[in-house]
TIDREN-66841 format. One record per atom (N, C-alpha, C, CB): residue in three letters; x, y, z. Coordinates in steps of 0.2 Angstrom, whole numbers, plus 5000, padded with zeros to 4 digits. Each point is the difference from the previous one (the first is absolute). Glycine has a CB too. Layout:
ALAXYZ/...
END
This chain:
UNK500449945000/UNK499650065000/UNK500450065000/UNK499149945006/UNK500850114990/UNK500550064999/UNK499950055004/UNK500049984990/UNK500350055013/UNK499950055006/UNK499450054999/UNK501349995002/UNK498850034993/UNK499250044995/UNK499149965002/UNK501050024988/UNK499249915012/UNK499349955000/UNK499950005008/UNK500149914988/UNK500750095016/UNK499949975006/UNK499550055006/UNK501249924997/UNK498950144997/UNK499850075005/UNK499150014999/UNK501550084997/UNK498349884997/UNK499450024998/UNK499450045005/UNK500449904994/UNK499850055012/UNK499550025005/UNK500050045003/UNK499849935000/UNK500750105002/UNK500350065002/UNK499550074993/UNK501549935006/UNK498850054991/UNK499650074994/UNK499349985000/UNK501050024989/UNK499049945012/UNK499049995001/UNK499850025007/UNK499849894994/UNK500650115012/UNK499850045004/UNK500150065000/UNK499949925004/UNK500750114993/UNK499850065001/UNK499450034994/UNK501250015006/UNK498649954991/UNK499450024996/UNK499450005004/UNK500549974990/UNK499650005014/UNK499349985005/UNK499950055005/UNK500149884998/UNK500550145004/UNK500150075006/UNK499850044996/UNK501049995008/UNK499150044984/UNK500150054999/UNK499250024998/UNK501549994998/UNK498249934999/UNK499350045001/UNK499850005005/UNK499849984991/UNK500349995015/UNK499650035006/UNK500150075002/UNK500049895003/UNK500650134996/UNK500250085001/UNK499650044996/UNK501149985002/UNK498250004992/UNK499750044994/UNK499350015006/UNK500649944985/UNK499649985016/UNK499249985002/UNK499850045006/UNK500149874997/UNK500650145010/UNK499750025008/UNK500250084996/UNK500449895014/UNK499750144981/UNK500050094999/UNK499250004999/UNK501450034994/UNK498249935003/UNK499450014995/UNK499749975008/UNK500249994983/UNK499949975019/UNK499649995008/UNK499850085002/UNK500949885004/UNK499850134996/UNK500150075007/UNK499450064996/UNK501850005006/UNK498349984988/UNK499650064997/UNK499450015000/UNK500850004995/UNK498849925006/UNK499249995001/UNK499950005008/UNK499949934989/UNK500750055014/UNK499850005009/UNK500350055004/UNK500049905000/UNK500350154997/UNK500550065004/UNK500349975006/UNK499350104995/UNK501049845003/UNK500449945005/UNK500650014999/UNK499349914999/UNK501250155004/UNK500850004999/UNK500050064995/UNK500449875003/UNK500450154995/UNK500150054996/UNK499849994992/UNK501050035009/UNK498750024989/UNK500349994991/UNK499550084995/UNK500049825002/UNK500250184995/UNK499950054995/UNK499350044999/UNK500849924994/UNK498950035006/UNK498950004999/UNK499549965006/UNK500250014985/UNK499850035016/UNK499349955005/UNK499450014998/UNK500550015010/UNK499049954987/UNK499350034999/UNK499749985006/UNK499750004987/UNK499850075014/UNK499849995009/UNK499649944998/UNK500050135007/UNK499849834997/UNK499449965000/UNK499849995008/UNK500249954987/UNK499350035014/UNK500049965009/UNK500049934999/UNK499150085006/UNK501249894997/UNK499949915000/UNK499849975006/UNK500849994994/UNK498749965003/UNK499649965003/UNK500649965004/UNK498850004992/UNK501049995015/UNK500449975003/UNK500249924996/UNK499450075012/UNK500549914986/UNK500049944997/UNK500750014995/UNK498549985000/UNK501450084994/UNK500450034998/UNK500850035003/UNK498850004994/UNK501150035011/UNK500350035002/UNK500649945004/UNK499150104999/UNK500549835003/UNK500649975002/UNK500349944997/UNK499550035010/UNK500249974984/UNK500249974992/UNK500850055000/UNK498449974991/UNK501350075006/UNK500650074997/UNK500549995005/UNK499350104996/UNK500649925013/UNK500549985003/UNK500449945000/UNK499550085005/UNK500349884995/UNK500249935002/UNK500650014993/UNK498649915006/UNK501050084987/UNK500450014994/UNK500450045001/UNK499249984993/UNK500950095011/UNK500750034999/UNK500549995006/UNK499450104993/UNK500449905011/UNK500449995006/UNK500449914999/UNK499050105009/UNK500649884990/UNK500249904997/UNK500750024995/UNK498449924998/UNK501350114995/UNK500650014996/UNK500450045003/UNK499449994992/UNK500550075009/UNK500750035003/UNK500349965006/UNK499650124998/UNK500349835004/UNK500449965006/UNK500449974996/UNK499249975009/UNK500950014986/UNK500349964996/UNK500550034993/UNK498949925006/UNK500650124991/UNK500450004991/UNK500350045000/UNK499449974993/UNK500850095009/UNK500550045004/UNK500649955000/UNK499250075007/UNK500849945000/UNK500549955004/UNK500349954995/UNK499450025011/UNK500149964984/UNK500149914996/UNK500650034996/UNK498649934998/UNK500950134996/UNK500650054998/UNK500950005000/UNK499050055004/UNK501049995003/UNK500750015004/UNK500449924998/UNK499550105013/UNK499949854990/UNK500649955002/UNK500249984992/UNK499349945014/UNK500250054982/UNK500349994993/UNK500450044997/UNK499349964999/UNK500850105001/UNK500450055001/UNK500749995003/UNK499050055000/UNK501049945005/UNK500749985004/UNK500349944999/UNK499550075008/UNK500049864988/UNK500349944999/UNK500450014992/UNK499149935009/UNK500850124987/UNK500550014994/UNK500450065003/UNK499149964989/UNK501050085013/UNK500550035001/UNK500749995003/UNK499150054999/UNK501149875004/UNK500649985001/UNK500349984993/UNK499749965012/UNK499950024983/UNK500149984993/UNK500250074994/UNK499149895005/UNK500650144996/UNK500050064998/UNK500750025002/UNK498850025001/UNK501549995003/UNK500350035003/UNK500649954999/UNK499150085007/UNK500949854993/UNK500549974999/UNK500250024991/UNK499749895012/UNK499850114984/UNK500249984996/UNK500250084993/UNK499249875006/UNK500850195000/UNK500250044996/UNK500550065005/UNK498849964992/UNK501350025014/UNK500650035004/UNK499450075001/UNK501449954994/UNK499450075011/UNK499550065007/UNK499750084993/UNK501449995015/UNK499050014980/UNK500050054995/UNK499449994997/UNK501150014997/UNK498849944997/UNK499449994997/UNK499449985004/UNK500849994992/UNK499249995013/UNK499449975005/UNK499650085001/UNK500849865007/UNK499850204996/UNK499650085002/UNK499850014994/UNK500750065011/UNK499749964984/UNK499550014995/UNK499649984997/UNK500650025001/UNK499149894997/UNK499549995001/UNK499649985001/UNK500250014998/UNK499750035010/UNK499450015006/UNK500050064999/UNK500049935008/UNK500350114989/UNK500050064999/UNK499550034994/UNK501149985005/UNK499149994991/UNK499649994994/UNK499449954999/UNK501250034995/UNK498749925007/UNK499449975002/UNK499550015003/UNK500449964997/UNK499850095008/UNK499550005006/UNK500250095002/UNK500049835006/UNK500650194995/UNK499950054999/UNK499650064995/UNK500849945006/UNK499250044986/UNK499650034997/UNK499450014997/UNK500949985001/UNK499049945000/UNK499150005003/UNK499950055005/UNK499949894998/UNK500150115006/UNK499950045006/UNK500050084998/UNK500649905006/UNK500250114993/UNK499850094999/UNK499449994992/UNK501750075005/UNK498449894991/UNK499450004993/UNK499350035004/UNK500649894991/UNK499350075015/UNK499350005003/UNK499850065004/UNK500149894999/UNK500550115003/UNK500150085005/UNK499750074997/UNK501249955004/UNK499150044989/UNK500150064996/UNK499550024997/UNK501049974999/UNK498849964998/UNK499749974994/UNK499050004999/UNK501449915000/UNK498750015005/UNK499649965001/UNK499350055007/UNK501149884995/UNK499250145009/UNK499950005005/UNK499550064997/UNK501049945009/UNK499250144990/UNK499850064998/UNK499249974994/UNK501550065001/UNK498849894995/UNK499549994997/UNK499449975003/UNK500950014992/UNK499349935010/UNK499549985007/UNK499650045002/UNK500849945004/UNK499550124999/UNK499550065004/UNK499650034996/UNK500750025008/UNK499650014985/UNK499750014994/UNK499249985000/UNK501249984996/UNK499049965005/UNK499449954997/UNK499150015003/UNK501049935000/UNK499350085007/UNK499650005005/UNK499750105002/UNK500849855004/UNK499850204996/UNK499850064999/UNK499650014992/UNK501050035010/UNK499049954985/UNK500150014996/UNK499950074996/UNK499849895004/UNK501050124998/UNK500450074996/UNK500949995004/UNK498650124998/UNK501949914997/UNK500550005000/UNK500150065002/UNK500349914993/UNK500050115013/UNK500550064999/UNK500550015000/UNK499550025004/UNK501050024993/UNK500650004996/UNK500450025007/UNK499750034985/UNK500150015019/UNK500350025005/UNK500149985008/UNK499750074992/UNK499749915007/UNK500149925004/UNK500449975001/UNK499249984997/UNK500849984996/UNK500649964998/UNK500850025001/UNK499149974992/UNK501050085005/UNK500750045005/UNK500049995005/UNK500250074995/UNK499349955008/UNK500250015008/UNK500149935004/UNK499250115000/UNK500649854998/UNK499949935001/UNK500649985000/UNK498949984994/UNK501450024999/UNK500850004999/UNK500550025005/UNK499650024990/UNK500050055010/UNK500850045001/UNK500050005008/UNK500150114989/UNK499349895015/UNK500349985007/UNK499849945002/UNK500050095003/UNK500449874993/UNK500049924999/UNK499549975006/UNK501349994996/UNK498050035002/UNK499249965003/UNK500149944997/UNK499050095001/UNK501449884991/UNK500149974997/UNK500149945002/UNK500150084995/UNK500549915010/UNK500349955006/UNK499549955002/UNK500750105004/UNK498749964997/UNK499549955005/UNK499449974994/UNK500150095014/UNK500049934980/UNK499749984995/UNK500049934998/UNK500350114997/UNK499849835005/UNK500449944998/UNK499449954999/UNK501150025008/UNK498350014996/UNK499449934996/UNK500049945003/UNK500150044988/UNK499849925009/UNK500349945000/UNK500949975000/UNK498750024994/UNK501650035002/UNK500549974999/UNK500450035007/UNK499949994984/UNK499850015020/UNK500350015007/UNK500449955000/UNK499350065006/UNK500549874992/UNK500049945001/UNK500950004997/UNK498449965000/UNK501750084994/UNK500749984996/UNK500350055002/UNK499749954989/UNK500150125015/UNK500650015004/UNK500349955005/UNK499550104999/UNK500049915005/UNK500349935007/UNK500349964997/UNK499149985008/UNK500950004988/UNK500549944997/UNK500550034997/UNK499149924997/UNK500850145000/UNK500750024998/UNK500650035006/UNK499250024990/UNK500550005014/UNK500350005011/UNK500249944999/UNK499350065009/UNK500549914993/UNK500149935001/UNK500449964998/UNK499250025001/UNK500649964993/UNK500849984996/UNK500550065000/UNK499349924990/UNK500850135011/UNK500650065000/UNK500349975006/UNK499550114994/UNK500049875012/UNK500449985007/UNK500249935000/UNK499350085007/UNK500449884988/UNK500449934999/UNK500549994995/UNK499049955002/UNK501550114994/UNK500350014998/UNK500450025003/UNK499649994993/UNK500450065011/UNK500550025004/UNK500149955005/UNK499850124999/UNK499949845003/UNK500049955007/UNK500449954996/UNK498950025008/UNK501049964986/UNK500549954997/UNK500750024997/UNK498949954999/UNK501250125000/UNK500650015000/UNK500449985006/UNK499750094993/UNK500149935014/UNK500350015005/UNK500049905002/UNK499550175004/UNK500049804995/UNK499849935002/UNK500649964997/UNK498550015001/UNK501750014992/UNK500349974993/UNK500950005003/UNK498950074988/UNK500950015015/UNK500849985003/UNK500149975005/UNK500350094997/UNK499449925008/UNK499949925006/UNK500149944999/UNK499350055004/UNK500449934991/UNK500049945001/UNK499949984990/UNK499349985016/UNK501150004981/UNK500150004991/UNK499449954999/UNK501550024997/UNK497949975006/UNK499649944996/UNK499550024998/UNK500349915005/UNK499250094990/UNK499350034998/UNK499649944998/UNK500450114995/UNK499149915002/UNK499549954998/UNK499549965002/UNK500650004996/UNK499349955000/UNK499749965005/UNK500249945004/UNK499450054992/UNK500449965014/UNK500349945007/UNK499649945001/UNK500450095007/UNK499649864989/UNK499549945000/UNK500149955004/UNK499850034990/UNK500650015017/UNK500149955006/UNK499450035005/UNK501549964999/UNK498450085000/UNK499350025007/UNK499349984997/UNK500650115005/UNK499149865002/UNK499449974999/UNK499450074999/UNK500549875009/UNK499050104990/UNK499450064998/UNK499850005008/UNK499649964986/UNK500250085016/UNK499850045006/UNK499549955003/UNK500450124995/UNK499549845012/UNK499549955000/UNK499450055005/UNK500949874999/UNK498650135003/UNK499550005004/UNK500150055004/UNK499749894998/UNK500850115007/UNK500050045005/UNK500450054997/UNK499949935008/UNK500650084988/UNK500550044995/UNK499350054998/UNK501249894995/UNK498450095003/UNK499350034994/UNK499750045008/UNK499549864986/UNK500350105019/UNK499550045004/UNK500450055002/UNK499349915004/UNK501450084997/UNK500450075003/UNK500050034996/UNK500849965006/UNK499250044986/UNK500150044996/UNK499450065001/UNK500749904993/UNK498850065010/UNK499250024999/UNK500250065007/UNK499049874994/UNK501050115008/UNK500150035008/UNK500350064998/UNK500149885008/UNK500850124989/UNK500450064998/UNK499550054997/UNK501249944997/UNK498450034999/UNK499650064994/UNK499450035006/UNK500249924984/UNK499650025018/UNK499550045005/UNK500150075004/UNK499649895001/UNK500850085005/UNK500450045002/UNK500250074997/UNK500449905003/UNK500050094989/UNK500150074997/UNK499650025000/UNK500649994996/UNK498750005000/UNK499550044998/UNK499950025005/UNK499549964991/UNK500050025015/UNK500050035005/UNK500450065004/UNK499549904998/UNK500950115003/UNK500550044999/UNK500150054997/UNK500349925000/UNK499850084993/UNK500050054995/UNK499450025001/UNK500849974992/UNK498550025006/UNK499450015002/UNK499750045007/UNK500149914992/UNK500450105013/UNK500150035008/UNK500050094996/UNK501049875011/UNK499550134983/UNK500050074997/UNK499950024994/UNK500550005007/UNK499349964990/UNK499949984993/UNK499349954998/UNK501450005001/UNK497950035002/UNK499649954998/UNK499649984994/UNK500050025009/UNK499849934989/UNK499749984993/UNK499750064999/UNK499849885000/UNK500150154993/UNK499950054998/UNK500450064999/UNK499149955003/UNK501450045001/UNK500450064998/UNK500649994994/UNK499850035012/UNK500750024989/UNK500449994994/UNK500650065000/UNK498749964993/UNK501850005005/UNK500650085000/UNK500349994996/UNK500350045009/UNK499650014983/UNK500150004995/UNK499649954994/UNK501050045006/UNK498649944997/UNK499649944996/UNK500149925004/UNK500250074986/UNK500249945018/UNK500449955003/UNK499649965005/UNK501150064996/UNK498549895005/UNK499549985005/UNK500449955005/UNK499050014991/UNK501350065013/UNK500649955006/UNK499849965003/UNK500650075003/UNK498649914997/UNK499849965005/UNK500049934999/UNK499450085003/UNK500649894990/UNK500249954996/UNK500749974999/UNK499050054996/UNK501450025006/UNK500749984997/UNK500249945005/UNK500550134994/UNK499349855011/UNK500449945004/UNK500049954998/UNK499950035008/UNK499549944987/UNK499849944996/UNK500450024995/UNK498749965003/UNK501550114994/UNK500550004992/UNK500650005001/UNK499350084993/UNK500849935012/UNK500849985003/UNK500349955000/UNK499950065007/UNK499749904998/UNK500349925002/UNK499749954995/UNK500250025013/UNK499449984982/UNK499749974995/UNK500550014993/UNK498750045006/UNK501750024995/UNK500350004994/UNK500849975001/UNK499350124996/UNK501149885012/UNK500449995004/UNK500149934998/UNK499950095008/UNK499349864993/UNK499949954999/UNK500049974993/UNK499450025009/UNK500450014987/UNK500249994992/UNK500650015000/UNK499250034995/UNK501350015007/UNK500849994997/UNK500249945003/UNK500450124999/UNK499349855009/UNK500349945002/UNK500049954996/UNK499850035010/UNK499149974989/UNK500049954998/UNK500249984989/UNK499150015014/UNK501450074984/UNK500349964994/UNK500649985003/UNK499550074991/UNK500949945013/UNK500749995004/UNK499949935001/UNK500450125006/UNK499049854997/UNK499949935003/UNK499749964995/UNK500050045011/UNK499749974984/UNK499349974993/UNK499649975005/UNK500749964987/UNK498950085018/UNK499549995002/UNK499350034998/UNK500849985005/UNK499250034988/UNK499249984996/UNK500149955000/UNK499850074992/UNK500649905004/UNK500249934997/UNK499949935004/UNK500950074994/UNK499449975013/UNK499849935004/UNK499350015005/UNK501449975001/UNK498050064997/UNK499450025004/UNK499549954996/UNK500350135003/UNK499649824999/UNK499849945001/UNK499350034999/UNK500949925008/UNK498750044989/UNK499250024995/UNK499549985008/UNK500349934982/UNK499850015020/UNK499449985005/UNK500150055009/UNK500149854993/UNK500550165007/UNK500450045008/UNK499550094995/UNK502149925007/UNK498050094987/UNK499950064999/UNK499350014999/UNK501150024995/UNK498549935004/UNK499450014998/UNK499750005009/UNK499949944985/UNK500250045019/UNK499649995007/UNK500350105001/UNK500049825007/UNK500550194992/UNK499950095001/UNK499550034997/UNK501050025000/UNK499049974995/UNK499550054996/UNK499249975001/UNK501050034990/UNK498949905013/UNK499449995002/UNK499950045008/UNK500049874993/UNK500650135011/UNK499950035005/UNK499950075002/UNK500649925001/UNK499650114993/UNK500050084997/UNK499150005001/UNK501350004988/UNK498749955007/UNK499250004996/UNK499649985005/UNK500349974988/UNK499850025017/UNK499349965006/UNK500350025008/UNK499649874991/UNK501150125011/UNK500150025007/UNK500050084999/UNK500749895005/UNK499550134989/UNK500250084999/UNK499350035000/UNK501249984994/UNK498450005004/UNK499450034997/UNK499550015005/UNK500349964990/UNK499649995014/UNK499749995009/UNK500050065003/UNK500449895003/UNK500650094997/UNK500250055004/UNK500050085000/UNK500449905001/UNK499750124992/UNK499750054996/UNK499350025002/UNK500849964991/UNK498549995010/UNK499550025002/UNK500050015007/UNK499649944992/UNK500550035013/UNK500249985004/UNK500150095003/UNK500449854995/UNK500150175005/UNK500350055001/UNK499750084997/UNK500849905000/UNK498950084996/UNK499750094997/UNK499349995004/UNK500450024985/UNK499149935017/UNK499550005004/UNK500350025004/UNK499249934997/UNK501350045006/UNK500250015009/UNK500150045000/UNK500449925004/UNK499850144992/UNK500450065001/UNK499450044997/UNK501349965000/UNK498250044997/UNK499750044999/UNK499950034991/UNK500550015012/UNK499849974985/UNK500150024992/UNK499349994997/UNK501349964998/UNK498050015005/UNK499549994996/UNK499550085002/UNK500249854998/UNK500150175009/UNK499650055002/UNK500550074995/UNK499549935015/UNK501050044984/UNK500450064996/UNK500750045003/UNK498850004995/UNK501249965012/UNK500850025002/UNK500649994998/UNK499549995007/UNK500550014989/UNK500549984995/UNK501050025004/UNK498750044988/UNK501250045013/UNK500650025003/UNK500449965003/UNK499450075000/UNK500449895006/UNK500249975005/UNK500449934995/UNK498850055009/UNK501149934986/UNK500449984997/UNK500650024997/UNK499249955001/UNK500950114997/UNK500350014995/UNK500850005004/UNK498950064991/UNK501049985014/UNK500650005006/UNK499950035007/UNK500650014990/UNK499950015013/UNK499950005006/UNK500149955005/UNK499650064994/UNK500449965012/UNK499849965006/UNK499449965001/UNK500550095004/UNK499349874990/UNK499349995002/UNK500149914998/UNK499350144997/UNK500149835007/UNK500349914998/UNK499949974991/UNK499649975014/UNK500050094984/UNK499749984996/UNK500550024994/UNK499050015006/UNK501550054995/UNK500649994993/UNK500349955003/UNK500350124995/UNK500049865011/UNK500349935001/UNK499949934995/UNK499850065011/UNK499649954991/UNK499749924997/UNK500050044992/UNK498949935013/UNK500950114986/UNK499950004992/UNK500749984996/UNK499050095001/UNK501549965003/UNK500850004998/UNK500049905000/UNK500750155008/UNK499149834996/UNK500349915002/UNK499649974994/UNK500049985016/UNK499550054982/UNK499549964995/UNK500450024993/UNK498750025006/UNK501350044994/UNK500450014993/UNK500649964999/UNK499650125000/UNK500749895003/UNK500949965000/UNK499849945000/UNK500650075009/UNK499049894995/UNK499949934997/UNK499749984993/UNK500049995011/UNK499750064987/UNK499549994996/UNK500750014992/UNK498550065009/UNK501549994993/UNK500750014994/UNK500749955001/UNK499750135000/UNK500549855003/UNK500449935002/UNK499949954996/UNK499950035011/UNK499349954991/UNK499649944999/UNK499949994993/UNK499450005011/UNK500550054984/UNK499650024996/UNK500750004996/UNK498750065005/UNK501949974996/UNK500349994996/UNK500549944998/UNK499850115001/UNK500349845005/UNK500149944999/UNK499649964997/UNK500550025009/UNK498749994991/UNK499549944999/UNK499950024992/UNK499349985014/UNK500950084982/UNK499850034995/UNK500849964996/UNK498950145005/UNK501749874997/UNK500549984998/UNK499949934997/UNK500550075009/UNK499449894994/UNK499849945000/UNK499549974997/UNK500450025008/UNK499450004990/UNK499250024995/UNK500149994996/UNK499550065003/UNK500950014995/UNK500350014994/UNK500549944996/UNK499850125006/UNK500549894999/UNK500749964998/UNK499749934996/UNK500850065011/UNK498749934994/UNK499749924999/UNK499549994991/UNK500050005017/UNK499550054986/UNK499549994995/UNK500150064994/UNK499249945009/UNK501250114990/UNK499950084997/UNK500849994998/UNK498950095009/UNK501649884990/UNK500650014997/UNK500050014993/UNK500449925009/UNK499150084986/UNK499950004993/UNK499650075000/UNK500049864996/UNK500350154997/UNK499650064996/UNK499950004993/UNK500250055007/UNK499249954992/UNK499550004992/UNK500550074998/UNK498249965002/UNK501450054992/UNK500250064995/UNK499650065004/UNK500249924988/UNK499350085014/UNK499650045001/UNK500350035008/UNK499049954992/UNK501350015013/UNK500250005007/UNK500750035000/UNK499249915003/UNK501350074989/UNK500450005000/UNK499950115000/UNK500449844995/UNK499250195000/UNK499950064998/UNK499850035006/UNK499849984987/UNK499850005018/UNK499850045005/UNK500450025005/UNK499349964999/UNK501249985001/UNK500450005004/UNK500650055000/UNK499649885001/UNK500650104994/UNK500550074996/UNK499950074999/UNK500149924994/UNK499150095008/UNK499950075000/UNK499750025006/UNK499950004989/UNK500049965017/UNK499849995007/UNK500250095002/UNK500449845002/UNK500650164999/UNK500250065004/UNK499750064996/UNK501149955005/UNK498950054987/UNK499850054995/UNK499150025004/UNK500949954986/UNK498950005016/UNK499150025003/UNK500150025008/UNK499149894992/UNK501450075010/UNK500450045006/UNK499850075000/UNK501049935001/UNK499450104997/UNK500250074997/UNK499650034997/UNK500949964998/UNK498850034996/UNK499350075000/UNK499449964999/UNK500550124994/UNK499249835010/UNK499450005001/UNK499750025006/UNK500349944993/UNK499950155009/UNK499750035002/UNK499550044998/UNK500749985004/UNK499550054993/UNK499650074993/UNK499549954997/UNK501250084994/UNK499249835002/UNK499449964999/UNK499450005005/UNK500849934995/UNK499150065009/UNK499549965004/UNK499650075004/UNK500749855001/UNK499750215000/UNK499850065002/UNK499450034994/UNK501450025008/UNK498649974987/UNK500050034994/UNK499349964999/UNK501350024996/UNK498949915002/UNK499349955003/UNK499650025006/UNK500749904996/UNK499450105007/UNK499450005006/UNK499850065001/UNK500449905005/UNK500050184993/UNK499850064999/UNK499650004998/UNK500650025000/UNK499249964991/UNK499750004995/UNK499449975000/UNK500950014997/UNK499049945010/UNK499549955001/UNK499550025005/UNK500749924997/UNK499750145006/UNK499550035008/UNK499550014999/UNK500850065006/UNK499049964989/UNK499250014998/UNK499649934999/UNK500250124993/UNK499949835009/UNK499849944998/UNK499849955008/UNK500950024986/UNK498449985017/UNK500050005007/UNK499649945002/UNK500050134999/UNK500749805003/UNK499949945000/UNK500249995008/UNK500249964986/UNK499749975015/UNK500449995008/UNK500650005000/UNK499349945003/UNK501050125001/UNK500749995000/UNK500449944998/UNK499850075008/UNK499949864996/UNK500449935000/UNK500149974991/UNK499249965014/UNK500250074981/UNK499849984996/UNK500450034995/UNK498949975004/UNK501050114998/UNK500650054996/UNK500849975000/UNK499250105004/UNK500849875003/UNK500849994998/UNK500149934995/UNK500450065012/UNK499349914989/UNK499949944995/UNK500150014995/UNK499449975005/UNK500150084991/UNK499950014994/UNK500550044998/UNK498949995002/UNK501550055003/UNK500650034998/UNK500749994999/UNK499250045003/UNK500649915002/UNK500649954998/UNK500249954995/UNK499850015009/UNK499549994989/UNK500249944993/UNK500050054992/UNK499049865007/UNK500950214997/UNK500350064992/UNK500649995001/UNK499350104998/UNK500949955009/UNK500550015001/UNK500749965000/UNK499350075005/UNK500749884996/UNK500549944999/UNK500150004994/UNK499849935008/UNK500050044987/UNK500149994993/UNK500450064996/UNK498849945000/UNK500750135003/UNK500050084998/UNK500950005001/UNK498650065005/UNK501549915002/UNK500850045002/UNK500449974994/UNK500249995015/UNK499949934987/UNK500349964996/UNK500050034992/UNK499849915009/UNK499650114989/UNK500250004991/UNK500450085001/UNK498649944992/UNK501450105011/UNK500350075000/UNK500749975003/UNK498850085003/UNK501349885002/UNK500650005001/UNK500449954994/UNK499750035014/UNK499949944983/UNK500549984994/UNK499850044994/UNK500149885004/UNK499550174993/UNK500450054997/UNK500650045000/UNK499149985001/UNK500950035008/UNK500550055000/UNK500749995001/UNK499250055004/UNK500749864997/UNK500649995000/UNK500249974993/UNK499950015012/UNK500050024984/UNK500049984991/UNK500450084999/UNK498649924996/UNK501550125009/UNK500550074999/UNK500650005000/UNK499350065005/UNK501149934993/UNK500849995002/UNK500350015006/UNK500050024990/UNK499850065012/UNK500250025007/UNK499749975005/UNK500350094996/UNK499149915005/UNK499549985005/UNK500449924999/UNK498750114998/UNK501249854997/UNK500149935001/UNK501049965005/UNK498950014983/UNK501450085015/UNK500549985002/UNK500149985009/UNK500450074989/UNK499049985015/UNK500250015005/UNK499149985007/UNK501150114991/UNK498649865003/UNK499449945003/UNK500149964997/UNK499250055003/
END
């Protein structure tokens, strides 16, 4: 099997995160559930309202974080196979330029959409006392990574001279049961933590610190586990009882916890941070939930989802390109639709099965540009 086929499942999942990242923006935008561009007001029937939550809070426990860790399991490779020079420069260029493109670019026009008119002076001002910074959208996501891998380059200069050995180490075992619950426990802990000053909902620079303890040690975890090929040894039956656990202890307890605390009367706060038991336990839910979910999804994959048709092969390939501006897409869509007055639950549905298709044909146009195709 060629190193190209052996990865299959890897580019299928990040195709599978990346439409869920289309799916929970068009969520937020029928449930005004978390941050994003457009909200159409509507009320939700209790029913609705704990559909929408469950669906965003569930995903954000997990495709985030899942992200990082895929992220961080190619970057020891990356980095082996093109030295300290060319490795900054093409983080620099693939993740840094997306980024400022969207800053500059994408983002202005986005608001565009929704004010609908352009001011020329605006736009300078936007510029010139760099509000732009905090302009990042979505692709906050290819900053952090581009930190990130900048600090796993410098750390391996300094590591490279210590000790002369790289790659991969296929004498360590894969991490067993208690190794995984400690892991759970570190991330709990963090969030909880960072969340003491930093609670869900907030943000510095676009940057949602209250999450970054699961994008830290999730991504830490993907360099180990390319250093050790622990994808490769994550056994199909041990991986699937996580992602059943995910899916039935996680989900209990997920119920379990928003009654007990209040979330159906609409206290919502009390979770997001603070001194209260209720970010506790949610910080412990999330962490396991993301843990569980990206072991049991590994495994999944690896097992049944390792191939790709012609049609999976073209999605997949244009996955980061719908990353990247399928904002304006689906802002544009569901702007254009506000006059159109269905059950929120129904609206998103319906808008999901435009908007998916919609990104993808636009993101493989655009990347039919020469420049644009160099740098998505």
């Amino acid at each position: 099997m060629t190193k190209r086929n052996r990865y299959l499942y890897v580019d299928n999942l990040r195709l599978a995160m990346i439409m869920l990242v289309v799916m929970v923006h068009l969520a937020v935008t029928y449930s005004g559930i978390g941050g994003w561009y457009y909200y159409e007001a509507r009320d939700l029937n209790n029913v609705s309202q704990l559909i929408f939550l469950f669906f965003g809070s569930f995903t954000q426990s997990y495709f985030m974080g899942f992200l990082f860790l895929l992220a961080g399991y190619f970057v020891p490779y990356a980095y082996n196979k093109k030295g300290f020079v060319n490795f900054i420069k093409g983080r620099l260029f693939r993740l840094g330029l997306p980024t400022l493109l969207y800053m500059l670019i994408i983002h202005p026009l986005t608001i565009s959409i929704i004010t609908e008119k352009f001011k020329m002076n605006d736009y300078v001002n936007y510029v010139l006392t760099l509000d732009f910074v905090g302009g990042s959208g979505p692709l906050w996501f290819a900053l952090a990574l581009l930190i990130f891998s900048m600090i796993y380059a410098f750390t391996r200069i300094i590591m490279d001279n210590l000790r002369r050995n790289s790659g991969i180490k296929a004498e360590k075992k894969i991490p067993h049961t208690k190794q995984i619950v400690s892991l759970i426990v570190i991330i709990s802990i963090g969030a909880f933590l960072i969340r003491l000053i930093q609670p869900i909902d907030t943000s510095i620079l676009n940057m949602q610190l209250c999450y970054f303890a699961q994008y830290i040690v999730l991504f830490l975890i993907g360099i180990k586990a390319y250093r050790y090929n622990w994808f490769e040894k994550i056994q199909y039956l041990k991986g699937i009882k996580w992602l059943k656990a995910a899916m039935t202890i996680g989900v209990v307890f997920w119920i379990g916890v928003l009654v007990l605390g209040g979330a159906l009367r609409g206290e919502l706060d009390v979770f997001k941070g603070g001194l209260h038991w209720q970010s506790l336990a949610y910080a412990i839910w999330e962490s396991f939930t993301g843990v569980s979910m990206s072991i049991g999804l590994i495994a999944l994959f690896k097992e049944k989802f390792n191939l790709q048709n012609r049609l999976l092969s073209v999605l997949s390939d244009n996955a980061f390109a719908v990353y990247v501006f399928h904002a304006p897409i689906i802002v544009f869509i569901t702007f254009s639709l506000r006059g159109i007055y269905i059950e929120p639950l129904l609206k998103f549905v319906l808008t999901s099965l435009i908007c998916l298709p919609t990104c993808f044909l636009v993101a493989f146009i655009l990347k039919k540009m020469p420049m644009l195709n160099k740098i998505i």
